[in-house]
C-alpha positions in Angstrom: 2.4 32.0 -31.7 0.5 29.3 -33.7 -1.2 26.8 -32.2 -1.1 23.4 -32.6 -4.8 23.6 -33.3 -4.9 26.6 -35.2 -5.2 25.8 -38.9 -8.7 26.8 -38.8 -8.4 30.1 -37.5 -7.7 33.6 -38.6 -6.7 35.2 -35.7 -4.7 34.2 -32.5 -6.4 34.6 -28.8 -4.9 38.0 -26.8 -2.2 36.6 -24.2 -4.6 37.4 -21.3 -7.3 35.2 -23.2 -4.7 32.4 -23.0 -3.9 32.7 -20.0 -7.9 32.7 -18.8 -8.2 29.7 -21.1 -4.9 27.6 -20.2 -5.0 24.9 -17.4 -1.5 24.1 -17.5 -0.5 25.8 -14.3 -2.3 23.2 -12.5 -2.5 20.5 -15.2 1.0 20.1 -14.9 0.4 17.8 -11.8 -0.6 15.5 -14.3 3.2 15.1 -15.8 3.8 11.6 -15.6 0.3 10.1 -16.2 0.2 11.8 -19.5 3.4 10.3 -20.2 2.8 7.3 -18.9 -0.7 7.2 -21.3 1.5 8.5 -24.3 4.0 5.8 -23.8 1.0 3.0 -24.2 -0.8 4.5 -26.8 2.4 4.6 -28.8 3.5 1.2 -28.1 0.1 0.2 -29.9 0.4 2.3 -32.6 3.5 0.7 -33.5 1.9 -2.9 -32.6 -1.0 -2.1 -34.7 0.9 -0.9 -37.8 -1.1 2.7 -37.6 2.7 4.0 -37.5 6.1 2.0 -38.3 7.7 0.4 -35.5 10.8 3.0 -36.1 8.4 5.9 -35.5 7.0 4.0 -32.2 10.6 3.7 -31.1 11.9 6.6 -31.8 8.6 8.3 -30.0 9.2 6.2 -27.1 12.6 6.9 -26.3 11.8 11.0 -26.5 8.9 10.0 -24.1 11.2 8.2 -22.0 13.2 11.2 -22.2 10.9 13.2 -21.1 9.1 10.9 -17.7 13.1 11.2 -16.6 13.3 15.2 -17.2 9.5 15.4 -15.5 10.3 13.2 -12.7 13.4 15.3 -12.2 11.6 18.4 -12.0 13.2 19.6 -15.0 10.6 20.4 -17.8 9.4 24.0 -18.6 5.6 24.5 -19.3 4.4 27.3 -21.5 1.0 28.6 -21.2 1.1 29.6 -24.8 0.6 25.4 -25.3 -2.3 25.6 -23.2 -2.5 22.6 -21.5 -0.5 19.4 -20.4 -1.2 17.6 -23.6 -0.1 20.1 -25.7 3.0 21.6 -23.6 4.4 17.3 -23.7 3.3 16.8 -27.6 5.3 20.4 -28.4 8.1 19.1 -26.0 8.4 15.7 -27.8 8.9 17.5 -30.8 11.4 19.8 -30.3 13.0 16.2 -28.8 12.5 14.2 -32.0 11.6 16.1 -34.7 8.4 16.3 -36.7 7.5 12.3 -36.4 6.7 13.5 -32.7 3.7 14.8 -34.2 2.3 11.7 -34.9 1.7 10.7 -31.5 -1.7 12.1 -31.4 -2.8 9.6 -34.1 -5.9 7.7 -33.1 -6.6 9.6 -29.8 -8.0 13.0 -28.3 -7.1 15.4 -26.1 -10.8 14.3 -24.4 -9.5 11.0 -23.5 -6.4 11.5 -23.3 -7.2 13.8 -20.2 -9.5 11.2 -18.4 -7.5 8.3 -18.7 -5.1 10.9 -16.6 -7.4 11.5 -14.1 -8.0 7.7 -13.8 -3.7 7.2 -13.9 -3.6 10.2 -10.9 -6.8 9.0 -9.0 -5.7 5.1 -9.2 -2.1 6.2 -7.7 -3.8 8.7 -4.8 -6.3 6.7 -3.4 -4.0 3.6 -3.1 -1.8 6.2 -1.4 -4.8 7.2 1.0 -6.1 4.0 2.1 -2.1 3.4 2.8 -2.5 6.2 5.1 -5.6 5.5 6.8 -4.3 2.2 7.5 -1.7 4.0 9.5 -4.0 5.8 11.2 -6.0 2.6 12.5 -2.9 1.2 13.7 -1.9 4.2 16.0 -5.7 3.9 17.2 -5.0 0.4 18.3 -1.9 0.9 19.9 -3.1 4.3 22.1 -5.9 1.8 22.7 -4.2 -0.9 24.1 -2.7 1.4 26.6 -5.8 2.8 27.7 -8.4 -0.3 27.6 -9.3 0.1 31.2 -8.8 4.3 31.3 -12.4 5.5 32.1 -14.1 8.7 30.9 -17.4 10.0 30.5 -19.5 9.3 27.9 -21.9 12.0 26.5 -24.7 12.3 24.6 -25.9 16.0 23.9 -22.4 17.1 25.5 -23.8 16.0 28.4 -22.4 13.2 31.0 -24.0 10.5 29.9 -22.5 7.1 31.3 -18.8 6.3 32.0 -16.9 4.4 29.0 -13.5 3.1 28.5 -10.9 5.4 26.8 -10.1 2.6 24.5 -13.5 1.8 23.3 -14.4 5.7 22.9 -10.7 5.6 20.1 -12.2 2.3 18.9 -15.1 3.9 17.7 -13.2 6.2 15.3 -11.2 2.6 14.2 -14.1 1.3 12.8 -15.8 4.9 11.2 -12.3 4.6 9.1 -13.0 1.4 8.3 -15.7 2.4 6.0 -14.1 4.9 4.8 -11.0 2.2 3.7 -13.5 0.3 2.5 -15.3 3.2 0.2 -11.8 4.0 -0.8 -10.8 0.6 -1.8 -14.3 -0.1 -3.7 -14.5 3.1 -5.4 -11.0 1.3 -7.7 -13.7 -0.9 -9.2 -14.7 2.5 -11.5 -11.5 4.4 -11.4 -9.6 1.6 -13.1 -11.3 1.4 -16.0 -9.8 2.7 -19.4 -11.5 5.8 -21.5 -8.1 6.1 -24.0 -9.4 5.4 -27.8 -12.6 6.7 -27.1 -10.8 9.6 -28.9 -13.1 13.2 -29.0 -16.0 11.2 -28.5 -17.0 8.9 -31.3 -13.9 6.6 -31.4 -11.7 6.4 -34.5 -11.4 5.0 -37.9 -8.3 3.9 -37.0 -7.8 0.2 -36.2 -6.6 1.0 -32.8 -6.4 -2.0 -30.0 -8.3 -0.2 -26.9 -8.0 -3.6 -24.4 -4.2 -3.6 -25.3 -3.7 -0.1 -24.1 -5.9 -0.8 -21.1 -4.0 -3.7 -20.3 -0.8 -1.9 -20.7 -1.5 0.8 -18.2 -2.9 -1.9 -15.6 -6.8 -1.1 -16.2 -9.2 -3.5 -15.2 -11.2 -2.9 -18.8 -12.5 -0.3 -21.1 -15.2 2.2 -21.3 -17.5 0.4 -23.8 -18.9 3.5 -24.7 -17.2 6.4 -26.4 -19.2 9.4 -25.4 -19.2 8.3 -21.9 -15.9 7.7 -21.4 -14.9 11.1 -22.2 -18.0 12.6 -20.3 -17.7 10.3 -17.1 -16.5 11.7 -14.0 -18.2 9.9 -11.7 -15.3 8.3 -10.5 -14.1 12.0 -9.7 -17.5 13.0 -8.0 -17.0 9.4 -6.1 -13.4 10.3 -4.8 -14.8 13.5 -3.7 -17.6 12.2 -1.6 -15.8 9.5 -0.1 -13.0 12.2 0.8 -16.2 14.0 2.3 -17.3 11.4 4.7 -13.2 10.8 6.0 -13.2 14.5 6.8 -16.3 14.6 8.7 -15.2 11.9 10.3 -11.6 13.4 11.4 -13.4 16.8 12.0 -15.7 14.6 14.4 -12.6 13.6 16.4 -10.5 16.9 16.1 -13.9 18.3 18.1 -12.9 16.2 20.7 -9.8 16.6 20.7 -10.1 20.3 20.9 -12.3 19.9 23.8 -10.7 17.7 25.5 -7.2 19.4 25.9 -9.2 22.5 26.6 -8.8 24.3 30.8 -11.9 22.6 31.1 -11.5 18.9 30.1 -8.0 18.2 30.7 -8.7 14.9 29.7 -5.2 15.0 26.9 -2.5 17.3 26.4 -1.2 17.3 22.6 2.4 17.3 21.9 3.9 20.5 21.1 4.8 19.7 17.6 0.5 19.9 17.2 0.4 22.8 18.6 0.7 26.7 18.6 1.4 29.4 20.8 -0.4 33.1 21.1 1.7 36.5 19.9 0.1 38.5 22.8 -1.2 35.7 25.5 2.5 33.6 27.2 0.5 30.4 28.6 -1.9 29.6 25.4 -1.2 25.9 24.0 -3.5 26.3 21.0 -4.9 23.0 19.0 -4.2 24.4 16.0 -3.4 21.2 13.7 -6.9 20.1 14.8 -8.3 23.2 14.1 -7.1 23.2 10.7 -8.3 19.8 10.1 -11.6 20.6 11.0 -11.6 24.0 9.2 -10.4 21.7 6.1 -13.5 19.7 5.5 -15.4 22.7 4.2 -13.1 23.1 1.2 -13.6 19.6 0.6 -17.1 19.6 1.2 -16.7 22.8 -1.4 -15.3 20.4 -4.2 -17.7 18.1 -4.0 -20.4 20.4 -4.7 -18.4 22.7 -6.8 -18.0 19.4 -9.3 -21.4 18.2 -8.9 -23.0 21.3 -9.8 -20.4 22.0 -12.9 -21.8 18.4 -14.1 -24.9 18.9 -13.8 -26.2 20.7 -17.2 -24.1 19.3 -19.4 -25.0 17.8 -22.4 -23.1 14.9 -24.2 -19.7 14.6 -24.9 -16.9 17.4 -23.7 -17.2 20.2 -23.0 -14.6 23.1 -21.6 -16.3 22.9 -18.1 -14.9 19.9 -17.8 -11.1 22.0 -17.2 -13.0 22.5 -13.8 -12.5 19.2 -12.5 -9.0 19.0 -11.5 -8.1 21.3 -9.2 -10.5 20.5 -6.4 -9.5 16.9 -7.1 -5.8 17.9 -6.7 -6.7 20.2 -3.4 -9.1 17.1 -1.8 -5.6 14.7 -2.4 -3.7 17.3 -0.9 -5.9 18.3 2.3 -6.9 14.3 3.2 -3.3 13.4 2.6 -2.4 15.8 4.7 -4.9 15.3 7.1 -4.2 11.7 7.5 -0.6 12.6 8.2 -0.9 15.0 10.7 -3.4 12.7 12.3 -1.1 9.8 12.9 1.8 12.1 14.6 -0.7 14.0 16.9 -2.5 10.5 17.9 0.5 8.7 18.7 2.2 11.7 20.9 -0.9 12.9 22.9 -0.7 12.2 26.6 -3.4 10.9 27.9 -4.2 12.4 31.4 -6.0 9.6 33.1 -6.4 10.7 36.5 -8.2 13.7 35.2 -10.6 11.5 33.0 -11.3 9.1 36.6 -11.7 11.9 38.7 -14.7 12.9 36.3 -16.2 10.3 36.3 -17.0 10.0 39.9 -18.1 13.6 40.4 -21.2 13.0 38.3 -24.1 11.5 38.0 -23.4 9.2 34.7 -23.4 6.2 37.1 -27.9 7.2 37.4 -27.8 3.9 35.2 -26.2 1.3 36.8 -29.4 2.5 39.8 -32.1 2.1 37.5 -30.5 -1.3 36.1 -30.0 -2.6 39.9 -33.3 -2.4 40.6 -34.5 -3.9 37.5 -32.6 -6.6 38.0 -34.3 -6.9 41.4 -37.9 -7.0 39.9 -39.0 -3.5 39.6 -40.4 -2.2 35.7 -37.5 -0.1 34.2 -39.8 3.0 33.9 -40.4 3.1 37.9 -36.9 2.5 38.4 -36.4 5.7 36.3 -38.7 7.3 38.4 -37.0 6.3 41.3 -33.7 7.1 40.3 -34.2 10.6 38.6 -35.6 11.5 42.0 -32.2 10.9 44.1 -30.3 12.3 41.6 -32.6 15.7 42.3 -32.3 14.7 45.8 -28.4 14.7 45.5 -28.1 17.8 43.5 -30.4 20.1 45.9 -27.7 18.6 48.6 -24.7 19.3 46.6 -23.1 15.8 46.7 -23.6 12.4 44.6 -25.4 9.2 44.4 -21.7 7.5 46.2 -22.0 10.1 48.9 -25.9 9.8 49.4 -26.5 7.9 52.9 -27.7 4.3 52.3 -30.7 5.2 54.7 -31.7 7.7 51.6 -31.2 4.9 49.3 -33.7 2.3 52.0 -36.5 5.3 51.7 -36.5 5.0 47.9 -36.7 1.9 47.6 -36.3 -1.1 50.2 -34.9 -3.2 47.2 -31.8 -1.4 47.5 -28.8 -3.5 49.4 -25.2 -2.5 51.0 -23.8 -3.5 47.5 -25.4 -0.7 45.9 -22.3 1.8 46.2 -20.0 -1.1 44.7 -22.3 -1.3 41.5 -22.0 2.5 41.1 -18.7 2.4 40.8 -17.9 4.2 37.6 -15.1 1.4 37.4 -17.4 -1.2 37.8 -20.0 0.1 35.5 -17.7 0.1 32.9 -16.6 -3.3 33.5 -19.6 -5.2 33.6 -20.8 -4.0 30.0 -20.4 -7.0 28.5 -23.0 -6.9 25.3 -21.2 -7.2 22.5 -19.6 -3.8 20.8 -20.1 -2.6 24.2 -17.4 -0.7 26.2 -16.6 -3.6 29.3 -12.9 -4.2 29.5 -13.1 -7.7 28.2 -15.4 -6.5 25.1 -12.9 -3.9 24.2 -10.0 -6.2 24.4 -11.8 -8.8 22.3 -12.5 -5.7 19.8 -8.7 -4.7 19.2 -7.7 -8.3 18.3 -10.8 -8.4 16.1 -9.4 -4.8 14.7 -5.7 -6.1 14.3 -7.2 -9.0 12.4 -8.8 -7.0 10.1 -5.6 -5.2 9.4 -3.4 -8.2 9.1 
């Protein structure tokens, strides 16, 4: 079959060649942005005078044409035509007649490509922040129930000092936060226009390059031809914010997973999260989490897969470049995903809060609120360490805790130690009074949720 590029050549590639070479098995997802990109570049062919307004119109009705059929599902791609460019411009043809041909005037297939990747990105990540907007809100509303449900707090996996439920899901309000905001800032670069940078030096044409920009709702243009078909920063960008929101959802789905484990029995997901076992009758697998978290590594994977493919080469295109789309397309897919499945299995958890309470007071992460008491009472925070760390061995050698200790114990310590010591270690209490600001005290927390809704609103 002859190509539409083929005039120079003698001899046609093997099928198996084409088949190595073609993208259009996964370029196809790019359908209706290379429409859409057609469809502006003719209209200023036509306003330019580089074609007669007839041909415009007739090119933009078999275009129209064809966005219908693609958004229907009903177009048939060839590999023989290589790529998604080629399979529409052979399409449009076969629609029209030979005046289809004429499309291509004044452009490349280079930028014809990127400003398709900036259509698809532009689309995806309003999409995502969408989503992760979603997510925030179920964070606030499972917080709201659970301001004054108290857990441990760990540091090293370790009991650390008791927190409120609410401010512990805060935490992962404002970690997406940043990630909205990387999302959102990263539109700054992908809305920018490379179309009329052509193969790489621009063309003799007298094409309109801010009209077309304008058209398709870009910001502005590339203002340099070799680096608008080159550029995929904005690519490399996407992938790395998309790396940070997974490690942040893996963060949590480690918690999650851990904390609906036989040990914790701090949640219990909702089966619809869930899976069963083929051989064991009682498992309650995590598996959605799981999956999440198994996830990031192959977006973590496209990220460095891109980087390194852009790494040695030179100025303009170059057929490496055909690697760029499908870990784009995959990241969309998994975060997308992700998000999705996040915002079900958030909102139906059951939170077990007796479970979380009754940890709290059969441990020592109230040792704190000891070596703060006597602080407060005079004594250098290092000695009060001292003094504490010893009744918590004391405690441990007598199998109980610092609320069970007798408050004679407490008198040989330290005589600055009063009756109200076993109402400050209350792991209620302790939690309560943390008042500093961003800090997990009922009141705080509270304050932080409106502050969160606001920033929604």
């Amino acid at each position: 079959m002859k190509k539409l590029w083929g005039g120079r050549f003698q001899k046609t590639p093997e099928q198996w060649v084409d088949e190595f070479g073609a993208s259009i098995h996964f370029d196809q997802e790019l359908v209706e942005e290379d429409i859409t990109g057609s469809l502006a570049h003719v209209d200023m062919l036509g306003k330019c005078g580089i074609i007669s307004k007839e041909e415009a119109e007739e090119i933009t009705k078999g275009l129209t044409t064809l966005l219908e059929k693609a958004k229907k599902n009903e177009l048939t791609f060839s590999v023989n035509y290589e790529d998604i460019h080629l399979n529409i411009e052979k399409m449009l043809i076969d629609e029209i007649g030979p005046v289809g041909g004429k499309l291509h005037t004044g452009r490349s297939r280079n930028d014809q490509v990127a400003t398709d990747m900036h259509l698809y990105l532009r689309k995806h990540v309003a999409m995502v922040v969408e989503l992760i907007e979603g997510l925030q809100k179920t964070l606030v509303e499972k917080s709201e129930e659970n301001i004054e449900t108290i857990l441990p707090g760990y540091t090293h996996l370790q009991r650390a000092q008791p927190i409120s439920f609410a401010h512990h899901l805060m935490a992962y309000f404002w970690m997406l936060d940043r990630d909205k905001q990387r999302f959102t800032e990263s539109l700054k670069r992908i809305n920018i226009s490379p179309l009329g940078s052509a193969a790489l030096a621009g063309t003799t044409f007298p094409i309109d390059r801010h009209y077309t920009a304008q058209k398709l709702d870009f910001d502005g243009i590339y203002e340099n031809s070799l680096d608008g078909v080159s550029d995929r920063d904005f690519i490399i960008e996407f992938l790395s914010n998309s790396s940070l929101l997974m490690m942040h959802l893996s963060r949590f789905c480690e918690e999650i997973i851990l904390w609906c484990s036989q040990e914790f029995q701090f949640i219990e997901l909702d089966d619809t999260y869930a899976t069963g076992s083929s051989i064991m009758p009682q498992k309650k697998n995590p598996d959605m989490a799981e999956l999440i978290r198994g996830k990031t590594g192959r977006v973590y994977g496209n990220l460095m897969s891109l980087l390194t493919i852009l790494k040695g080469l030179p100025l303009a295109y170059n057929k490496d470049l055909q690697e760029d789309k499908e870990g784009m397309f995959d990241t969309v897919k998994t975060i997308e995903g992700s998000l999705q499945i996040f915002i079900g299995m958030i909102d139906t958890l059951k939170v077990n809060k007796e479970k979380m309470e009754k940890a709290t007071s059969e441990d020592f992460s109230n040792a704190t609120e000891l070596a703060d008491y006597l602080s407060t009472k005079g004594m250098p925070f290092r000695e009060a360490h001292e003094v504490v760390g010893t009744l918590v061995y004391q405690c441990i050698q007598s199998g109980i805790y610092l609320k069970d200790l007798p408050f004679e114990e407490y008198q040989k310590a330290s005589n600055l130690f009063e009756e109200d010591i076993y109402e400050m270690i209350n792991p209620y209490e302790a939690v309560r009074k943390r008042m500093s600001a961003g800090g997990t005290g009922f009141e705080v927390v509270k304050l932080a949720i409106q502050k969160a809704k606001a920033t929604l609103s």
